[in-house]
Structures are given as C-alpha cells and as structure tokens.
C-alpha positions in Angstrom: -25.2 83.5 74.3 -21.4 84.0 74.4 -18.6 82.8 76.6 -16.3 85.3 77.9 -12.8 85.4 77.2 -11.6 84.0 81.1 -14.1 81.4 80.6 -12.4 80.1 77.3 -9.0 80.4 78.9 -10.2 78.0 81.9 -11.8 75.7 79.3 -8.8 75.5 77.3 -6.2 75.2 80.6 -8.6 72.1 81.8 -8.2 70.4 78.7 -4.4 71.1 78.2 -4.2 69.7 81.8 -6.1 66.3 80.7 -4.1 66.4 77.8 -0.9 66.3 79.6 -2.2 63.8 82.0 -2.8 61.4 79.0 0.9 61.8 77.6 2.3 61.1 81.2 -0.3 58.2 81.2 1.0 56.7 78.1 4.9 57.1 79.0 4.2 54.8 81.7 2.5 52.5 80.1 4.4 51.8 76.6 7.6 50.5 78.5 5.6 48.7 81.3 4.1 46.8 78.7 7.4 45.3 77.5 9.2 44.5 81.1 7.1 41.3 81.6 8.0 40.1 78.3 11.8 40.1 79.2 11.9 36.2 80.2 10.3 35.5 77.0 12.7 37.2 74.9 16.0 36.2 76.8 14.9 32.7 76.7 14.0 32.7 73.0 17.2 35.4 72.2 19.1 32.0 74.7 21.2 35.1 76.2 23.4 34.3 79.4 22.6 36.4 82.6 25.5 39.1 81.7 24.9 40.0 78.2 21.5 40.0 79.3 22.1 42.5 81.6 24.5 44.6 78.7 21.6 44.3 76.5 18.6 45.5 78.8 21.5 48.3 79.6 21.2 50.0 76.3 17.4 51.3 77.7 19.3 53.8 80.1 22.0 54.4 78.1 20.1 55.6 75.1 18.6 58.1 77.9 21.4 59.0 79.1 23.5 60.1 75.4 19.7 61.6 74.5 18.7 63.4 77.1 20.5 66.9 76.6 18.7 66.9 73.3 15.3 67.3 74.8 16.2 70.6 75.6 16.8 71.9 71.8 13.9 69.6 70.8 11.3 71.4 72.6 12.7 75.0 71.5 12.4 73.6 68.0 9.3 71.7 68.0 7.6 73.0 71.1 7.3 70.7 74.3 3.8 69.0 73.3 5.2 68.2 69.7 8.4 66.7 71.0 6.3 64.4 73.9 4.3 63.5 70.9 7.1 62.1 68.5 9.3 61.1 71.8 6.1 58.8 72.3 5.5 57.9 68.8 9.6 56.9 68.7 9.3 55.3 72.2 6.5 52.8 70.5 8.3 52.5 67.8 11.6 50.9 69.5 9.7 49.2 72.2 7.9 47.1 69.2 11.3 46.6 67.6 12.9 45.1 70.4 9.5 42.5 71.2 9.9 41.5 67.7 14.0 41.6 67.3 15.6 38.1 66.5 19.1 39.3 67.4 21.0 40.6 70.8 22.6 43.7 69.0 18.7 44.3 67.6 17.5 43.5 70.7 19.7 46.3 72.1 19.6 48.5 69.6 16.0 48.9 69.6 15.8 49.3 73.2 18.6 52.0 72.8 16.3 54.1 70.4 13.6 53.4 73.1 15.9 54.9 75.7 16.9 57.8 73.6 13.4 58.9 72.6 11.5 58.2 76.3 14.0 60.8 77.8 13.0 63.0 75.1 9.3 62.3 75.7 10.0 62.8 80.1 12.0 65.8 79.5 9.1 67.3 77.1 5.9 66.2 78.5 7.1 67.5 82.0 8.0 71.0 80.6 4.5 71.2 79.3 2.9 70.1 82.3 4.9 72.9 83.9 3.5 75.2 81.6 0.4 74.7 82.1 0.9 74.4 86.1 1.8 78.3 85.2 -1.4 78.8 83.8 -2.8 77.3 86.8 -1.0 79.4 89.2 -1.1 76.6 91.9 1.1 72.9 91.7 -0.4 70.2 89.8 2.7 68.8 88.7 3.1 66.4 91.1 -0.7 64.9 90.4 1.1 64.3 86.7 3.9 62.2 88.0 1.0 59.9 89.9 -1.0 59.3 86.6 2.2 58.2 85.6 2.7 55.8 87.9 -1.3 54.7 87.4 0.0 53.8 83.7 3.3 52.1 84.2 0.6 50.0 86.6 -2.1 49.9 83.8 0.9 48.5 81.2 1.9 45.8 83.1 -1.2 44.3 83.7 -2.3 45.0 80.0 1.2 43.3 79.5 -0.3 40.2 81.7 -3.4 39.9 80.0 -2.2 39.4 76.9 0.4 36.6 77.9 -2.3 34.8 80.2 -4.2 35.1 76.3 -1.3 33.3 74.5 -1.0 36.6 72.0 2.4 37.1 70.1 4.6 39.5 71.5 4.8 41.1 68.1 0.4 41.2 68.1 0.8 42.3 71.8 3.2 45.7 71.5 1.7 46.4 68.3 -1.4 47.2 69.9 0.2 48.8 73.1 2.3 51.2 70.3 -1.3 51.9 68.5 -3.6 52.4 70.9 -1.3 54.7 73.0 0.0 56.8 69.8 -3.6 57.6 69.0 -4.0 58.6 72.3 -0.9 60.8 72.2 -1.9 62.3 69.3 -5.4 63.2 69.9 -4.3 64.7 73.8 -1.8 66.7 70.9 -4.7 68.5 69.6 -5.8 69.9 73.3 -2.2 71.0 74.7 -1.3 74.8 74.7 -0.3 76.6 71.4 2.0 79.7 71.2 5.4 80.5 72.5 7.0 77.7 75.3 7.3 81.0 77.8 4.6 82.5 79.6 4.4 84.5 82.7 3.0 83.5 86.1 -0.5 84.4 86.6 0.8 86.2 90.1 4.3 87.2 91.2 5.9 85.2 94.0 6.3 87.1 97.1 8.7 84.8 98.7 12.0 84.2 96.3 13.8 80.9 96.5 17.5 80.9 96.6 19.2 82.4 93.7 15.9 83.8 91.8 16.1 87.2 90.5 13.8 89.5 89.3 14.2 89.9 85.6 16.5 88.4 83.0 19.7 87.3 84.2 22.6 85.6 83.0 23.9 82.3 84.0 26.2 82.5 87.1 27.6 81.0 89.9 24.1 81.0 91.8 22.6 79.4 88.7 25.6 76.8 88.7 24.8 76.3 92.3 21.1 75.8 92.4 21.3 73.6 89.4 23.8 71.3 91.0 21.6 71.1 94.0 18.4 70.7 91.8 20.3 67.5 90.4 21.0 66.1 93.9 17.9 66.3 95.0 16.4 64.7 91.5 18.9 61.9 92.4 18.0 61.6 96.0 14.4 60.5 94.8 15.9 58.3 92.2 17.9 56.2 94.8 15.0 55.6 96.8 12.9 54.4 93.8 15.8 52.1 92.7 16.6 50.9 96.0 12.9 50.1 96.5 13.0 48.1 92.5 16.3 46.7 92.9 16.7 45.6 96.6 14.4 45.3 98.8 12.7 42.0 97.9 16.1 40.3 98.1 17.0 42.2 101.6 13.3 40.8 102.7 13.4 37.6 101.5 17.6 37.2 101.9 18.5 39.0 104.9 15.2 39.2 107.1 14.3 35.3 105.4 10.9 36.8 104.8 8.7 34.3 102.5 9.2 35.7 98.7 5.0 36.6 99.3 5.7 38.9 102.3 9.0 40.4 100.4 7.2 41.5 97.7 5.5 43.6 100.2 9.1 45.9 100.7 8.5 47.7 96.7 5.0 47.4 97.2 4.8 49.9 99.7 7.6 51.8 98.3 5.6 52.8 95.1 1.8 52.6 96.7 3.4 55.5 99.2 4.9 57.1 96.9 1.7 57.4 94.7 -0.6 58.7 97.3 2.4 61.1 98.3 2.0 62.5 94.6 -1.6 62.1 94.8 -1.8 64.9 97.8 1.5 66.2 96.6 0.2 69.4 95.5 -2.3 70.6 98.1 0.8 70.6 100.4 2.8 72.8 98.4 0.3 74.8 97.8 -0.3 75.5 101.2 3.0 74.7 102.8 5.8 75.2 99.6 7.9 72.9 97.9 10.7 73.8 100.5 9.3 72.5 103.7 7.3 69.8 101.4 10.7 68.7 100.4 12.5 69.3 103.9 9.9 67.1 105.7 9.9 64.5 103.0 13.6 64.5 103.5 13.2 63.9 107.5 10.3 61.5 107.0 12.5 59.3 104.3 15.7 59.1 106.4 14.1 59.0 110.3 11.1 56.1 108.7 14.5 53.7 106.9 16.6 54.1 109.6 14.9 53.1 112.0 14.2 49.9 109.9 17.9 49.8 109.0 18.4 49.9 112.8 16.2 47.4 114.2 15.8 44.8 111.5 11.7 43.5 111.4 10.3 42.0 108.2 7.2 44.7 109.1 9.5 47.0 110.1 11.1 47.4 106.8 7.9 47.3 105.2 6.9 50.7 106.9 10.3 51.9 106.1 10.0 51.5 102.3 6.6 52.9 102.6 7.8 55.9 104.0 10.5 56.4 101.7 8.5 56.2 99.0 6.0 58.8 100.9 8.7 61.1 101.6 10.5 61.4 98.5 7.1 61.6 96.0 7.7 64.9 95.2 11.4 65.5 95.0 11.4 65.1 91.4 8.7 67.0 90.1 10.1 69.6 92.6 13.5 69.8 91.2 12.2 69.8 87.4 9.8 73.3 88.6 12.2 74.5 89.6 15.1 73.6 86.8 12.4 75.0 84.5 12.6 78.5 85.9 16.1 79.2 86.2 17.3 82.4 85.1 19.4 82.9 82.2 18.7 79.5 80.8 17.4 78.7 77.6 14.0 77.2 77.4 14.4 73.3 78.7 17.5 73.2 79.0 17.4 73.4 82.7 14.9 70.8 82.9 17.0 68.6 80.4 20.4 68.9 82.7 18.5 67.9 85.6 17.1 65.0 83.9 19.7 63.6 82.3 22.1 64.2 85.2 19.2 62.5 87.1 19.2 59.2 85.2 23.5 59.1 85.2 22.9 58.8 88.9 19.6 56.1 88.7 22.5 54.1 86.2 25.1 54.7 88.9 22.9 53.8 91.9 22.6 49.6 91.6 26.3 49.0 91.0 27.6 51.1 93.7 25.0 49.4 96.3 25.9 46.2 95.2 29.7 47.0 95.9 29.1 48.3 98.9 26.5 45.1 99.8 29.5 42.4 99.1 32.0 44.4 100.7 29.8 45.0 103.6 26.4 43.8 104.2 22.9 45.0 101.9 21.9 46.0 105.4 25.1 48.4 105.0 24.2 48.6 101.1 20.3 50.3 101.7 22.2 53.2 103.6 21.9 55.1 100.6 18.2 55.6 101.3 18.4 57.3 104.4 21.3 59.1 103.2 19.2 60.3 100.5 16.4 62.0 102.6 19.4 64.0 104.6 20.8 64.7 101.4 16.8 66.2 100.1 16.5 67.7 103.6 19.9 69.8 103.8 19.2 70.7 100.1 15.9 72.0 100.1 16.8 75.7 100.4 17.2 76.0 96.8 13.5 75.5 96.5 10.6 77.7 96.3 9.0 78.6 100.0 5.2 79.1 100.7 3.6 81.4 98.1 2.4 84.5 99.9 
C-alpha cells in the first residue's frame, strides 16, 4: 500500500507544526527557569538594588544589539537551524550566569543569553510562519500560547527544584539539557528547502501596501513597517505594564492585600493565553485587521474604565481584558513583517522585533517618570493608550481571506 504525495505533505506539515511548537515551548521555559533564582544570586553576588538592576539589564540589551542579526542568521543557516543554536546559546548563557561568581560574569552571561534568545524569537517565529504558509490558515498565534504554557512550565520546574534544595548549577544544567535535546530532536521534523515558499491560495483581499509580485522597498514599505512596529510595541506595553505594575498599583494605590494584587498580572497573562488559544479561529474567519481593531477597542474601553473608576475587582477585569485584547498583536505584526515586499528573507521580521523590544526597554522607565511626576494611576495610561494606538493602526494588516 502506498501513501500519496498530499498525504506525505500533510504528514510532514503536522509534524513541522509540533516541531515548532516544541522550540516556542522551550524558549519559554529556559529563561523562566532562571527568574526565580534571581534572590539567590543577588544575595550570594551581595549586589545593591541598582547594580542589580544594571546587571539583570544586560538580558534586554544583549537582545536589543542582537536582534538585527537574526535576520542574516536565518538566510545563512535557515530559520529552524538558527532557533536551534539561538536555543542551544540561550542554555548555554542562562547556565553561565546561575553559576557566575562575579557581577560583570553575572552580566555578561546574561548578555549572551539576551543576544542569542532574540536570535532564537526572531527564528523560530519565521519558521512557524512558514509553516502557517503551508497551512494556509493562522496558527501562529496558537505558537505564542505554547509559549506562554512553557515560560509557566519553567517556573514551576524552577520551584521544584529549590523547594528540593538542588544547586543552581545541578538545577540549569538540567533545564539547558533536557530542553537542548528537545530542540534538537523537534530540528529533525521542521521543514527542509529554501526559507520562501508560496501561499497555498492567493489572498483576495490585499492589505495596505501589498503588491502583487516583487517589489522594491518604498515609502509604503517604510510606512507599513513603522506601523507593524507600533502595533508590536502596543502589545509589549501592555505585557510590561501588567509584569511591572500592576501588583504595586493593587496593593499601593487600591491597598489591595498583596494576595488579591497578585490577581492584577494574573489575569493579564491567563487572558492573554486563552486570547492566543482562540486567536486563530478568529482570524481565520474574521482577519487579523478587525481581530486587531477589536482587540484594540476591547484593551483601551476594558482599562479605562478601571483607570476611571478605581475598584480592586475593577482593575482586575481591566488587566484581564488587556491581556485578552492585545494576544494577538504580536504574532500579527511578525505575519505580517514576514511578507513585506522587497525585503530580504527575516529581515522584516527581525526590525520588527528588535524595534519591539527597544520599546519593551523603554516602557518601565518612562511609566515610572510619569508615575512620580504624576500618579501610577496617571502612569498605567499607557495601556489604554496602547489599544487606540493597535485600533487606529490596524489597517496595515491583512483583512478577511476571501
């Protein structure tokens, strides 16, 4: 009995997809499994609160002076190969910096960390993307929740092995093993051949600044780019502002107990996962413009309100639907970065990710400016002013597929 030829294709499409899921999968987890060992190692490094925060700095920054690279890594080594070593890298630096005896090691290592997991994001995303192609429906956005499901799975593997009393040195050794043998056997089931590959149907409906063909780079490229970036950034701000703030605008402002404030990033990132979760069925059937639109409206209308009439539950269900409303802004503005015309393969999806993460570096510092100038009440602005920001934006992105 033989298997015909579009019955090998679907086989092998499935398995790149599982593939792809396991490298987002293992992205999350390698770096969640070093954040609850930060104490420890400030403690034992006896670093003060500010070169603490210089040192734990040189994570993002790495990313940031990397990311551009990702772009002529994957034309190079092809996207799967790069997420591969990026994750091999990542392990490598996380480990370093568990075990380093020294601030400037300490920082250094989470530097090469830095540098390599922007490499890795960048990468892995363009092959998921590829595959998506292959799909000829979204399933991006189901790749960014199995990420999520990992940086979740880290930290508690992260918690086991402190409420065990092992080493952090045993510890992220065994994190950097296990998940580089997983990123190198999902290796072995992602796509071969060339990085470009046409759609399995044309789209009937062009987005803003698509063109048929090969085009040059132009101001319509410049323009949907820019937005892309803006609306990478809008999702960002609300993540950050949901990590960074809103347990100390619960527990400080509202006088929540620290319990209930916990509650404000909880729902931020549990919204935000089942927004990714459904994510694709309502592009598919509704398209990544009025996904993002509505996302947008949901995101600024569901804060501002809270902003507006201060409730400890109130704010809760304002987080929450932030997080909802902005789930798929990224993996929207990567698709899209992705396809641009007269762009080198990645290198659209590299500028909007590293532009991306200059704003997630910029974001905390400019909110906290603004909070002890103003209020944090004044400060968490940003996150409705994000969702306008997604909702006037989203004409750059691809309408419903016809």
């Amino acid at each position: 009995m033989t298997i015909d030829a579009p019955s090998r294709l679907a086989q092998t499409d499935r398995q790149a997809r599982v593939a792809v899921a396991v490298l987002f999968f293992t992205n999350g987890a390698l770096f969640a499994n070093l954040l609850p060992r930060y104490p420890q190692i400030k403690a034992d490094l006896d670093l003060s609160n500010a070169v603490y925060g210089l040192a734990v700095a040189a994570f993002p920054a790495g990313a940031i002076a990397a990311g551009l690279a990702a772009g002529a890594a994957i034309r190079r080594l092809g996207s799967a190969r790069a997420a591969v070593l990026g994750t091999l890298l990542t392990g490598a630096g996380i480990l370093a910096a568990g075990l380093a005896d020294s601030v400037v090691l300490f920082a250094g290592a989470l530097f090469l960390a830095g540098a390599m997991d922007s490499v890795t994001d960048v990468a892995q995303n363009a092959h998921g993307l590829r595959v998506q192609r292959r799909y000829g429906r979204s399933i991006i956005n189901s790749f960014h929740a199995i990420w999520s499901i990992g940086a979740v799975a880290g930290g508690c593997m992260a918690a086991a092995a402190v409420a065990l009393g092992l080493s952090r040195g045993l510890h992220l050794t065994i994190s950097a093993v296990v998940f580089a043998i997983a990123a190198c056997v999902a290796l072995r089931f992602c796509l071969s051949g060339p990085e470009s590959e046409p759609s399995p149907e044309p789209e009937a409906d062009a987005h803003v600044g698509r063109q048929a063909g090969p085009a040059a780079p132009g101001r319509r490229t410049v323009y949907v780019l820019t937005a892309l970036v803006l609306i990478a950034t809008a999702g960002t701000l609300v993540e950050d502002a949901g990590s960074s703030w809103a347990t100390l605008y619960l527990s400080g402002s509202l006088h929540a107990s620290v319990t209930l404030a916990a509650f404000g990033y909880i729902a931020l990132v549990g919204a935000q996962f089942v927004g990714r979760v459904i994510g694709d069925r309502l592009v598919d059937r509704f398209g990544q413009r009025t996904v993002a639109r509505t996302g947008g409206l949901i995101a600024a209308v569901g804060m501002g309100l809270a902003l507006a009439v201060p409730t400890v539950p109130g704010t809760v269900l304002g987080f929450a639907a932030a997080g909802f409303g902005v789930a798929t802004l990224v993996p929207a503005a990567m698709h899209e970065a992705d396809e641009l015309p007269g762009l080198k393969p990645g290198s659209g999806l590299a500028i909007v990710s590293w532009l991306m993460r200059l704003g997630f570096l910029a974001s905390p510092p400019i909110v906290g400016l603004v909070t002890d100038a103003t209020s944090l009440r004044i400060g968490l602005l940003v996150v409705p002013l994000a969702g306008v920001l997604a909702f006037l934006l989203a004409g750059v992105l691809h309408a419903r597929r016809r």
